[in-house]
ChimeraX commands (.cxc) that place a marker at each C-alpha (Angstrom):
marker #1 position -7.90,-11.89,-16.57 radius 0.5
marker #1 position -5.39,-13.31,-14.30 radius 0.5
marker #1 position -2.42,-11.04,-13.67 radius 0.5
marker #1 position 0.79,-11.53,-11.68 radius 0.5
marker #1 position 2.65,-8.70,-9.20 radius 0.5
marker #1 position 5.16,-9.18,-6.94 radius 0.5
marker #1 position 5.36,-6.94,-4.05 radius 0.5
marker #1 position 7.71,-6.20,-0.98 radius 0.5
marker #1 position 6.14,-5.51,2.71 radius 0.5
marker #1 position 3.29,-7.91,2.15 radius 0.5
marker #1 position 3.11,-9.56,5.41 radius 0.5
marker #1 position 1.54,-6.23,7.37 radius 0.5
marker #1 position 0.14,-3.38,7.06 radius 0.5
marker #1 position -0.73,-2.08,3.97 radius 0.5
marker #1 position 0.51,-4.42,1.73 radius 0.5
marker #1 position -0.90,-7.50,3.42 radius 0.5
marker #1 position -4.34,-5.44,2.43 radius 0.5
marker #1 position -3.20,-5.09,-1.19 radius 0.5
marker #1 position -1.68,-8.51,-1.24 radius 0.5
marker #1 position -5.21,-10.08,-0.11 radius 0.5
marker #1 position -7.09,-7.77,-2.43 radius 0.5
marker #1 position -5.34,-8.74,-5.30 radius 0.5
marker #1 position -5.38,-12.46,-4.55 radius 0.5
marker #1 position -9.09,-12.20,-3.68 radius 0.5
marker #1 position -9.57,-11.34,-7.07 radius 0.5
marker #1 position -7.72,-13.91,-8.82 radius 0.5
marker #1 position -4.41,-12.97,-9.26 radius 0.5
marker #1 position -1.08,-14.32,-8.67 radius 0.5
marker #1 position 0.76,-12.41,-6.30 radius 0.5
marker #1 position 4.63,-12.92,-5.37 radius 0.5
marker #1 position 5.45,-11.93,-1.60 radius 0.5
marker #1 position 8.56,-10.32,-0.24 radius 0.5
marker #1 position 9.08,-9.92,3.27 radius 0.5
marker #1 position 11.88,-9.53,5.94 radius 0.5
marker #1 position 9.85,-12.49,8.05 radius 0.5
marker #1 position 6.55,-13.97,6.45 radius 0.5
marker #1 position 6.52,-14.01,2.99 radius 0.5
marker #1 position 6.82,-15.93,-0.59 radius 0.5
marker #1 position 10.71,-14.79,-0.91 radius 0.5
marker #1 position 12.17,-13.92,2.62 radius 0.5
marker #1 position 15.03,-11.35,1.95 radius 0.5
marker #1 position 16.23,-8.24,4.38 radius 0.5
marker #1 position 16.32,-5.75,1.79 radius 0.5
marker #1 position 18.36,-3.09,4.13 radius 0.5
marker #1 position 21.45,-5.65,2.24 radius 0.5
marker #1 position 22.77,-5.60,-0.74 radius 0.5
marker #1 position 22.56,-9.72,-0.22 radius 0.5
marker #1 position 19.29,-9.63,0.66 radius 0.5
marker #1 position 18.00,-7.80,-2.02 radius 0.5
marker #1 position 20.31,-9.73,-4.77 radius 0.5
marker #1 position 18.31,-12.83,-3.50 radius 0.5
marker #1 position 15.05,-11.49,-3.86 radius 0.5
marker #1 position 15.47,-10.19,-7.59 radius 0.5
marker #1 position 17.11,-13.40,-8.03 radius 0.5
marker #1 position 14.02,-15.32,-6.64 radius 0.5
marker #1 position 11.38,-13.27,-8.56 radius 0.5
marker #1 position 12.87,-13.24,-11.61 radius 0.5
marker #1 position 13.11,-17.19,-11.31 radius 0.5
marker #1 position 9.47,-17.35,-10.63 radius 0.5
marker #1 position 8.37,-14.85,-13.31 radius 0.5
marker #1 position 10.43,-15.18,-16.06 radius 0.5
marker #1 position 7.89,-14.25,-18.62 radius 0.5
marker #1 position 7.31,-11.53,-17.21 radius 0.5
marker #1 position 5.10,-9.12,-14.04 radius 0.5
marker #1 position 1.99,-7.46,-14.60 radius 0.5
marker #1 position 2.78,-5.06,-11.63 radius 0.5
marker #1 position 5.09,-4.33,-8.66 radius 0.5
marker #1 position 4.94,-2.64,-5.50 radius 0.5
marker #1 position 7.67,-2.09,-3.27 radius 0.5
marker #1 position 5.33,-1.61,-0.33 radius 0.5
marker #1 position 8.34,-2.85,2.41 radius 0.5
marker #1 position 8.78,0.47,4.32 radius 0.5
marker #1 position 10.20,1.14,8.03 radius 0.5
marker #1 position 8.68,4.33,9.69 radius 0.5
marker #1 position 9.94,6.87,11.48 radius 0.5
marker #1 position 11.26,5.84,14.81 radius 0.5
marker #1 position 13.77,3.02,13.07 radius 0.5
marker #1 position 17.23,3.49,12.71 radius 0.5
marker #1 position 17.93,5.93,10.00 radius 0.5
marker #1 position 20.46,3.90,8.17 radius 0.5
marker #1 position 17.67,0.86,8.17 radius 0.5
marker #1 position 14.85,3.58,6.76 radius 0.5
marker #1 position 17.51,5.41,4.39 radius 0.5
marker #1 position 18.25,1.65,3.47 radius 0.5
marker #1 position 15.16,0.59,2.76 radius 0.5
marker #1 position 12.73,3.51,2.01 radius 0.5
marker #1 position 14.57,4.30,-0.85 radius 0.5
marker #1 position 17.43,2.17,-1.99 radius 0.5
marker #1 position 15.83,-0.93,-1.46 radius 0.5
marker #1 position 12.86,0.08,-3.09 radius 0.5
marker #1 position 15.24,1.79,-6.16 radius 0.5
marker #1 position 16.99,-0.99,-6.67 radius 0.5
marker #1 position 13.92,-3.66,-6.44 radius 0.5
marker #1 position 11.98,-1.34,-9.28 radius 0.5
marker #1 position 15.12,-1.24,-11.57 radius 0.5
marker #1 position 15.76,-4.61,-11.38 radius 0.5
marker #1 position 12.65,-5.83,-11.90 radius 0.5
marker #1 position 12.04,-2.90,-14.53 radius 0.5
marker #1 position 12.52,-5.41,-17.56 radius 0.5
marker #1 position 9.82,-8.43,-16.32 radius 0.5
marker #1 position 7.18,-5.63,-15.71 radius 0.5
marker #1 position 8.06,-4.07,-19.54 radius 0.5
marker #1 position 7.00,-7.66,-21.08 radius 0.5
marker #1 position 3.57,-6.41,-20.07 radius 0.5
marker #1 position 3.14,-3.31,-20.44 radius 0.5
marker #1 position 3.29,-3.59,-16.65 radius 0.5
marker #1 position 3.01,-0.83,-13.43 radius 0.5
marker #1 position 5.63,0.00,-10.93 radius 0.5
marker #1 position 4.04,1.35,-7.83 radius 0.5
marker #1 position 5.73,3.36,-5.61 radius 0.5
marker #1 position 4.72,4.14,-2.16 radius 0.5
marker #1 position 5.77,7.54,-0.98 radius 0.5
marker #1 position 3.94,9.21,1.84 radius 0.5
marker #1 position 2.24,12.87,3.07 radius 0.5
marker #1 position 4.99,13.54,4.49 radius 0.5
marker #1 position 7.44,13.80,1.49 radius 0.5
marker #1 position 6.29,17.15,0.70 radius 0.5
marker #1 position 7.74,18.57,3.67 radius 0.5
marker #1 position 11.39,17.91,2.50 radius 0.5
marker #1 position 12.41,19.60,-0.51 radius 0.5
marker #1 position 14.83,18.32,-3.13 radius 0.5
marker #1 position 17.80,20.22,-2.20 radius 0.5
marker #1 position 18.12,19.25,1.27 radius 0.5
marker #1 position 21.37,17.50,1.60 radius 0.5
marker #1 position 19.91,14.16,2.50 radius 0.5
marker #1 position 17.69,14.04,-0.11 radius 0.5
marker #1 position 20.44,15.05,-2.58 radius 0.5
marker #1 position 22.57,12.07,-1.27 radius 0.5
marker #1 position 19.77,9.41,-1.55 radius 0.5
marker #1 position 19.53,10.82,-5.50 radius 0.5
marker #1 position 23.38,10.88,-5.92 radius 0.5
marker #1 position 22.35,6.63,-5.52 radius 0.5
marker #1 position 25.37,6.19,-3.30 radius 0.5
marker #1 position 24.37,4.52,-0.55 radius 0.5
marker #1 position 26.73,4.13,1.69 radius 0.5
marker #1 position 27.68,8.04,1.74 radius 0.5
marker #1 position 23.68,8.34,1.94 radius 0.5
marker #1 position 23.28,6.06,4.61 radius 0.5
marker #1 position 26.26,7.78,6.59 radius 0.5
marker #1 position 24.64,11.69,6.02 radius 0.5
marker #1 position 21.08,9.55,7.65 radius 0.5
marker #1 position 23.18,8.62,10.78 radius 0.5
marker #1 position 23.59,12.53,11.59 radius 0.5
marker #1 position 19.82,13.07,11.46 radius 0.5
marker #1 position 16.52,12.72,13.38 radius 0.5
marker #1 position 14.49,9.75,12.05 radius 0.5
marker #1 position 11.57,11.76,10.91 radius 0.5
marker #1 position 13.94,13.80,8.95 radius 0.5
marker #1 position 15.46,10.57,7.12 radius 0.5
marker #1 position 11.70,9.36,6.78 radius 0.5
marker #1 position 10.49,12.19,4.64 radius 0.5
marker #1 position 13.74,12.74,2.81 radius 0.5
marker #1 position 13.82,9.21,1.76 radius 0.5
marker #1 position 9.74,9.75,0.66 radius 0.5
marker #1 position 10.19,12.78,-0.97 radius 0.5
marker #1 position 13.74,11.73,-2.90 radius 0.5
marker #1 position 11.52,8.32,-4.19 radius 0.5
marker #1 position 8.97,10.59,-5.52 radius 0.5
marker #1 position 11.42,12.71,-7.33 radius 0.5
marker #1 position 13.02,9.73,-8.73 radius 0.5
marker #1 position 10.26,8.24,-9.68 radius 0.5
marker #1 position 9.55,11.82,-11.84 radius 0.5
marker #1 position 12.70,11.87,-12.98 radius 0.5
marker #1 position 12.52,7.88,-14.53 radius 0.5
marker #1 position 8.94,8.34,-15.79 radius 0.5
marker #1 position 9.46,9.51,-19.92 radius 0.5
marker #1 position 12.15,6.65,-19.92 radius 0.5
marker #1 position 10.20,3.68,-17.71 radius 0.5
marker #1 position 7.41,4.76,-20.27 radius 0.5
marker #1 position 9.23,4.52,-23.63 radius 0.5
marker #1 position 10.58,1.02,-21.95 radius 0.5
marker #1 position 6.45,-0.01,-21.49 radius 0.5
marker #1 position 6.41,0.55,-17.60 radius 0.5
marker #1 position 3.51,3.01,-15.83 radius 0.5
marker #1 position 5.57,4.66,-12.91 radius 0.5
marker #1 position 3.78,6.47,-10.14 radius 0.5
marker #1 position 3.26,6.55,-6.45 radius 0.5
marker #1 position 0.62,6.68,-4.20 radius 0.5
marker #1 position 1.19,8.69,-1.17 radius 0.5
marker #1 position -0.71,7.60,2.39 radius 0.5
marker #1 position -1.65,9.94,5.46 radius 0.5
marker #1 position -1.45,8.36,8.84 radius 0.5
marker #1 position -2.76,4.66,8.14 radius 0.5
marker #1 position -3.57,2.00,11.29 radius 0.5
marker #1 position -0.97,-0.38,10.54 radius 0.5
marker #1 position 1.14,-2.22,13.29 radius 0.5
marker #1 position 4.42,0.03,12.13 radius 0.5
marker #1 position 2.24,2.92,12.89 radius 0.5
marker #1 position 1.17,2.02,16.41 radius 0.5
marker #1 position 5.42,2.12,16.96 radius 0.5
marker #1 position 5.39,5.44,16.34 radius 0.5
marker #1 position 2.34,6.16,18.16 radius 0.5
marker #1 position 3.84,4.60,21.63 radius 0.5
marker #1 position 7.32,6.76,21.06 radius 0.5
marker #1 position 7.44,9.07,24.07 radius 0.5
marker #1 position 9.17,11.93,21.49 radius 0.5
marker #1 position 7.00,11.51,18.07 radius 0.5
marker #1 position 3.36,9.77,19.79 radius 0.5
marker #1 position 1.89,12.90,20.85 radius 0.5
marker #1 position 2.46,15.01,17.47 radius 0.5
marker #1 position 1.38,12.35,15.41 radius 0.5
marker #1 position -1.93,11.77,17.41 radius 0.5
marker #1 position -2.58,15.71,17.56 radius 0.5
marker #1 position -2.18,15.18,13.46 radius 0.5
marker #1 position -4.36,12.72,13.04 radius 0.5
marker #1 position -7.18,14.78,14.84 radius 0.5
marker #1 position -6.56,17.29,12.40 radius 0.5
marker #1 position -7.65,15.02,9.23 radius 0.5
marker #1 position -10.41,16.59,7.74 radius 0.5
marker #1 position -11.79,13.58,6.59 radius 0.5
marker #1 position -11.57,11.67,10.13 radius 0.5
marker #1 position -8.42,10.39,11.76 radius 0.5
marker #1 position -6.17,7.22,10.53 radius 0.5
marker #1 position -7.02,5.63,7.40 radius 0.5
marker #1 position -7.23,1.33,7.20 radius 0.5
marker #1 position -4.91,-0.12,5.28 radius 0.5
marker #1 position -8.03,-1.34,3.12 radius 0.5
marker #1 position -8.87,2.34,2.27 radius 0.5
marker #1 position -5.06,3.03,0.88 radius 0.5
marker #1 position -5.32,-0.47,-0.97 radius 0.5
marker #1 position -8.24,0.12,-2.81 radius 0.5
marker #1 position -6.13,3.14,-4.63 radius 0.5
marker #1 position -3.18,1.19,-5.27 radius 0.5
marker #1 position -5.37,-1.67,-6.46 radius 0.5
marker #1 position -6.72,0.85,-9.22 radius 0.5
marker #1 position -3.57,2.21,-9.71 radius 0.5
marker #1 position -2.34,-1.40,-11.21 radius 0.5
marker #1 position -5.80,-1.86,-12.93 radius 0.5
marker #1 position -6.29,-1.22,-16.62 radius 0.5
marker #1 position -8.43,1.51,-16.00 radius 0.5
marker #1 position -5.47,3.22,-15.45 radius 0.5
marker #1 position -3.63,2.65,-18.09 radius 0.5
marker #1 position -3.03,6.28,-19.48 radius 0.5
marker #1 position -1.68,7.38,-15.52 radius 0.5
marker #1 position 2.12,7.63,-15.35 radius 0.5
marker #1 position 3.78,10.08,-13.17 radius 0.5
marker #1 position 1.01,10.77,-10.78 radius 0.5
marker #1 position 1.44,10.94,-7.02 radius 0.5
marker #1 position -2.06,10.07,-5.78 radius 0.5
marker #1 position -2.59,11.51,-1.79 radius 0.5
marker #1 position -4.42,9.56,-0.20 radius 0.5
marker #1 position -4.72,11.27,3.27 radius 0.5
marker #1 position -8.27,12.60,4.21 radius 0.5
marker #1 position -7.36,15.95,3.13 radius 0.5
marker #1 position -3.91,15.93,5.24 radius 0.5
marker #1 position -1.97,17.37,2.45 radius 0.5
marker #1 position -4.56,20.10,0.76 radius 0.5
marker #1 position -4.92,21.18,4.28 radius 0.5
marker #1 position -1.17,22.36,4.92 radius 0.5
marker #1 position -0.48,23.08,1.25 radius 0.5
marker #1 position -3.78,23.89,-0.56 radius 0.5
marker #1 position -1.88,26.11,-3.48 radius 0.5
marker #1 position 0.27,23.49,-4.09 radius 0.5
marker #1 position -0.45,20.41,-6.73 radius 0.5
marker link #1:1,2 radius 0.2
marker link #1:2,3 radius 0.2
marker link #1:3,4 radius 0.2
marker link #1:4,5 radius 0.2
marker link #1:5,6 radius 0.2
marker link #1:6,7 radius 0.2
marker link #1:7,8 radius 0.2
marker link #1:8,9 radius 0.2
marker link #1:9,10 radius 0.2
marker link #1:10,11 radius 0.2
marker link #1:11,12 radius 0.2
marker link #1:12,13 radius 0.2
marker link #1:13,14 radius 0.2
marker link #1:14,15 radius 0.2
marker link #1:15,16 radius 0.2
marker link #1:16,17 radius 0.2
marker link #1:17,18 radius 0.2
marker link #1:18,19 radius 0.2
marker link #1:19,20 radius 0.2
marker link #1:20,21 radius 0.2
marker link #1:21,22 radius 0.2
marker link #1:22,23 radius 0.2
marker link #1:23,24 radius 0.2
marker link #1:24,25 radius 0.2
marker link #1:25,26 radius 0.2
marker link #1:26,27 radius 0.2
marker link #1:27,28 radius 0.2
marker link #1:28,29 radius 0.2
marker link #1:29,30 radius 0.2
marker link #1:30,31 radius 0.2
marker link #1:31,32 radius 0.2
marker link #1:32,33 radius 0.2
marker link #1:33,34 radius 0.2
marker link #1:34,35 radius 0.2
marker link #1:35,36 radius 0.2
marker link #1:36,37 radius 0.2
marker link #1:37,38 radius 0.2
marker link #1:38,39 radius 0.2
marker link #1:39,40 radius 0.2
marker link #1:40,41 radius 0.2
marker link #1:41,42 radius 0.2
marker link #1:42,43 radius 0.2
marker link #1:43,44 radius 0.2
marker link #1:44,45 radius 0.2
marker link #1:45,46 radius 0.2
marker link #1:46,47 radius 0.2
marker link #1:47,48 radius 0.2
marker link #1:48,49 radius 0.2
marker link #1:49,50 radius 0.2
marker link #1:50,51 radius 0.2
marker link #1:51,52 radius 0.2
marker link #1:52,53 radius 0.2
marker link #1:53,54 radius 0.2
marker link #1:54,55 radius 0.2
marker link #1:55,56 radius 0.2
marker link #1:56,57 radius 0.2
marker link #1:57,58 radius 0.2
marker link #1:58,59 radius 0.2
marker link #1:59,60 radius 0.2
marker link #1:60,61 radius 0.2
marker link #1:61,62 radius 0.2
marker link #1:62,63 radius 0.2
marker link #1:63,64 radius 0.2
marker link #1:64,65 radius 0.2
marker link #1:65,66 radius 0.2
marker link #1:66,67 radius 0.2
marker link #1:67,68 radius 0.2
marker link #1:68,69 radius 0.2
marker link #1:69,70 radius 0.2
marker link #1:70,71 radius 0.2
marker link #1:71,72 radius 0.2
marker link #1:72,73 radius 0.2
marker link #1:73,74 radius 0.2
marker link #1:74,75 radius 0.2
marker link #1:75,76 radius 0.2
marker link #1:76,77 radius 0.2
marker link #1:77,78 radius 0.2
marker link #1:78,79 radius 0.2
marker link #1:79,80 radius 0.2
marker link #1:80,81 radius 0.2
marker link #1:81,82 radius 0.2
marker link #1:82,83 radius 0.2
marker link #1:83,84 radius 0.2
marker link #1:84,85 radius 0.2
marker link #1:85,86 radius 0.2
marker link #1:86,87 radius 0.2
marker link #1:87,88 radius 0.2
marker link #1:88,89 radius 0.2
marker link #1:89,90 radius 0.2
marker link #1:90,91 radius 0.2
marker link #1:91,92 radius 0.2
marker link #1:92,93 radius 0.2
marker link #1:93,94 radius 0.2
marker link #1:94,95 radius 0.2
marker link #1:95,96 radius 0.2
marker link #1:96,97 radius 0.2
marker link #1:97,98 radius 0.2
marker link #1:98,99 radius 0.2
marker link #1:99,100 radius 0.2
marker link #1:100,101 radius 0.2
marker link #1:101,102 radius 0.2
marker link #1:102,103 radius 0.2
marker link #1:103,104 radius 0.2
marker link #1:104,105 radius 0.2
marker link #1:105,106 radius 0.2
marker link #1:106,107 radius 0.2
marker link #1:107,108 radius 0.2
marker link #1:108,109 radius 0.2
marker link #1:109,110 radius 0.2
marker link #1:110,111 radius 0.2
marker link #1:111,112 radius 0.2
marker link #1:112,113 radius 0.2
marker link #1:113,114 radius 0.2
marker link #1:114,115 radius 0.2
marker link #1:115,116 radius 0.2
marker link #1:116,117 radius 0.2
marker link #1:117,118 radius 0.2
marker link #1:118,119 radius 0.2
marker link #1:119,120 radius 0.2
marker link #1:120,121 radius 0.2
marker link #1:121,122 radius 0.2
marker link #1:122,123 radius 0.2
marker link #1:123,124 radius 0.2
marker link #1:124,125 radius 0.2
marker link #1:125,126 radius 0.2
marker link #1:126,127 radius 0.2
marker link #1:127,128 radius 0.2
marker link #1:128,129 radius 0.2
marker link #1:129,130 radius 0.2
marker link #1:130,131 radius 0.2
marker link #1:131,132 radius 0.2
marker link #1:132,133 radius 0.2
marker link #1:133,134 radius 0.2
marker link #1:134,135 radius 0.2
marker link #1:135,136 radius 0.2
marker link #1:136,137 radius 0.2
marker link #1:137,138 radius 0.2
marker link #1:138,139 radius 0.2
marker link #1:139,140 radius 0.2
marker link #1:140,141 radius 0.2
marker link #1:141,142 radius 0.2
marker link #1:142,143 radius 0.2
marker link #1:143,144 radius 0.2
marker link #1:144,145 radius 0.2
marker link #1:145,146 radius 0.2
marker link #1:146,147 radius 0.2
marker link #1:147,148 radius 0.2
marker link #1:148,149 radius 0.2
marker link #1:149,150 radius 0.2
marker link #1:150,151 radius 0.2
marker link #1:151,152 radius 0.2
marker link #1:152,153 radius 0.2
marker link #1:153,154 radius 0.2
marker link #1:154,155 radius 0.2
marker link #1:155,156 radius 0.2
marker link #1:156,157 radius 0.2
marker link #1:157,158 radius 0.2
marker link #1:158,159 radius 0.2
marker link #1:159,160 radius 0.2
marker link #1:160,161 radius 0.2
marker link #1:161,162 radius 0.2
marker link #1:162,163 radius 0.2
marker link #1:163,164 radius 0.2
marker link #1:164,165 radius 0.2
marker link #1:165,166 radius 0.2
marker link #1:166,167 radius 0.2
marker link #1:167,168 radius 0.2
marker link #1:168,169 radius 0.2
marker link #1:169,170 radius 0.2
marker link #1:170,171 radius 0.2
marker link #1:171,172 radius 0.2
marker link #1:172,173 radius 0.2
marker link #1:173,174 radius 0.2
marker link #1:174,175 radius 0.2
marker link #1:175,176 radius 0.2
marker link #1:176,177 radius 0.2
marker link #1:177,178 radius 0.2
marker link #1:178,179 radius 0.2
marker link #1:179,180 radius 0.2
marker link #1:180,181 radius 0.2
marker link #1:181,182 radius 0.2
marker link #1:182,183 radius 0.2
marker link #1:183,184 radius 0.2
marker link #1:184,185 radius 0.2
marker link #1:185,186 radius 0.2
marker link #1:186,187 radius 0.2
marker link #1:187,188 radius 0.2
marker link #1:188,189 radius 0.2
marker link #1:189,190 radius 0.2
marker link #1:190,191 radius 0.2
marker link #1:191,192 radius 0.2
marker link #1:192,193 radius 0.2
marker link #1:193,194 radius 0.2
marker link #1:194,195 radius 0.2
marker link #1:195,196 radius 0.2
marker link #1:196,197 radius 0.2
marker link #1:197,198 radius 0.2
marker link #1:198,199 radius 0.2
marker link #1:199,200 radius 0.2
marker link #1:200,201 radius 0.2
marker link #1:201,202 radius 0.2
marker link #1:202,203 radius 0.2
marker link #1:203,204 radius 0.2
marker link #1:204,205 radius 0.2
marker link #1:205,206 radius 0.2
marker link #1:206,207 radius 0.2
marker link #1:207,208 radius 0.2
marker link #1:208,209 radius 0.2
marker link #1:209,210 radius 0.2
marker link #1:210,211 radius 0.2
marker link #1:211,212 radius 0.2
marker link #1:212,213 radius 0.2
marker link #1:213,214 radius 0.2
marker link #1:214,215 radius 0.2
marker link #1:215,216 radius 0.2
marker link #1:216,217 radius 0.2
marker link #1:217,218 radius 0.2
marker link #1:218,219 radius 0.2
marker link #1:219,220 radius 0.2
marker link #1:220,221 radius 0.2
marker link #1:221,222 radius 0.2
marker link #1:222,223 radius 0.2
marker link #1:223,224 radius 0.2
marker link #1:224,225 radius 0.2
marker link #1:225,226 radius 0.2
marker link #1:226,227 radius 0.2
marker link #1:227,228 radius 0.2
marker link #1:228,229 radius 0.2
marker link #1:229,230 radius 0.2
marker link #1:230,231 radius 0.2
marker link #1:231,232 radius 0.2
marker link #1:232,233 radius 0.2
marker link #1:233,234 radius 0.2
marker link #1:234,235 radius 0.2
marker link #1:235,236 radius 0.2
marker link #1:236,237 radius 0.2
marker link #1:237,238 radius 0.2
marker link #1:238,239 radius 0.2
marker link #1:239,240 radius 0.2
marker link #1:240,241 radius 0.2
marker link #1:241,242 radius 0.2
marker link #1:242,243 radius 0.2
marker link #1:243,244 radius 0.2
marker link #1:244,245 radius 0.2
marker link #1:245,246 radius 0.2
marker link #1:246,247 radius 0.2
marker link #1:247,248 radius 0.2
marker link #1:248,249 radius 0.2
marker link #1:249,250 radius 0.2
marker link #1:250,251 radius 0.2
marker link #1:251,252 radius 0.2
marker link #1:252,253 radius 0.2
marker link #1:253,254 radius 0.2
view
């Protein structure tokens, strides 16, 4: 059966695997993306992100199967533009969107990351991104290191996405998250060639149990299931998919 998703981050990366996955099989998939994509919207804006609802909701008016905000800046960005996008963007693309995907009994598919765990909630950055104002948010980001603002913004979208599941439920949405290890995706290779953050992240990719970087394929194939109706009874789950990563440095945690 034919389904239809719209997605953000498509053109790269991980969701340009998911994006041809999904279309490989049949369905209709809507693409968001800063430069190459379906809808072409800077979601670090208020504008931009206005248009793109907008533009989706013109081309799917009866409704979404599925969507991912996949559109993610890593680490060695500047922390306003990940605060901006990691989690606001992404917030505010689910919630508007939250309505089409209900007319289906639809999934919203976050996409948090490994890292998130090493941030807890009441860190004051992550308490600003889920206070959901964004300009003091985006202001506390300026004051910190980049990987800080990277896992903060991961680990606040996972809590939120916690917090929202009873109620996204009741409303006929599936909300959960998948949550990558180091993945081979042209964002990656940035941080990989940064003189401060390239040698620890190479020295923790040789520490995967399960090998080093994942393909963008091998993450896709989980969010593909994810959005399948095999798993329609999931909501709330944060699925690692890391080789191991996170077991490894928190193995009585779960």
């Amino acid at each position: 059966m034919k389904k239809r998703y719209a997605m953000t981050g498509g053109a790269t990366g991980i969701g340009a695997a998911l994006r041809e996955q999904l279309c490989a099989a049949g369905h209709e998939v809507i693409s968001i993306d800063i430069k190459e994509g379906d809808i072409i919207a800077d979601l670090s804006t208020q504008e931009g992100r206005d248009r793109a609802l907008a533009s989706v909701r013109e081309r799917a008016a009866d409704g979404l199967d599925g969507f991912i905000p996949c559109a993610g800046l890593p680490p060695v960005a500047p922390p306003r533009i990940i605060a901006a996008v990691n989690y606001f963007a992404a917030v505010a693309m689910a919630t508007g969107l939250q309505d089409l995907v209900g007319k289906r009994r639809g999934t919203v598919l976050l996409v948090s990351s490994n890292s998130a765990p090493m941030t807890q909630t009441s860190h004051p950055l992550a308490q600003a991104f889920l206070a959901g104002d964004e300009a003091k948010a985006l202001d506390v980001a300026e004051g910190e290191m980049g990987q800080t603002v990277y896992s903060a913004s991961k680990h606040a979208l996972t809590v939120w996405m916690r917090r929202n599941v009873v109620a996204w439920a009741k409303a006929g949405v599936r909300l959960n998250a998948v949550a990558p290890g180091i993945t081979d995706t042209p964002l990656t290779q940035q941080v990989f060639a940064d003189e401060q953050l390239g040698g620890v992240m190479r020295d923790f990719s040789a520490m995967v149990p399960w090998g080093q970087t994942a393909q963008p394929g091998q993450i896709a194939n989980v969010m593909r299931f994810m959005l399948s109706d095999e798993a329609d009874f999931v909501c709330g789950s944060v699925f690692f998919v890391d080789g191991g990563s996170d077991a490894m440095l928190r193995s009585d945690q779960f």
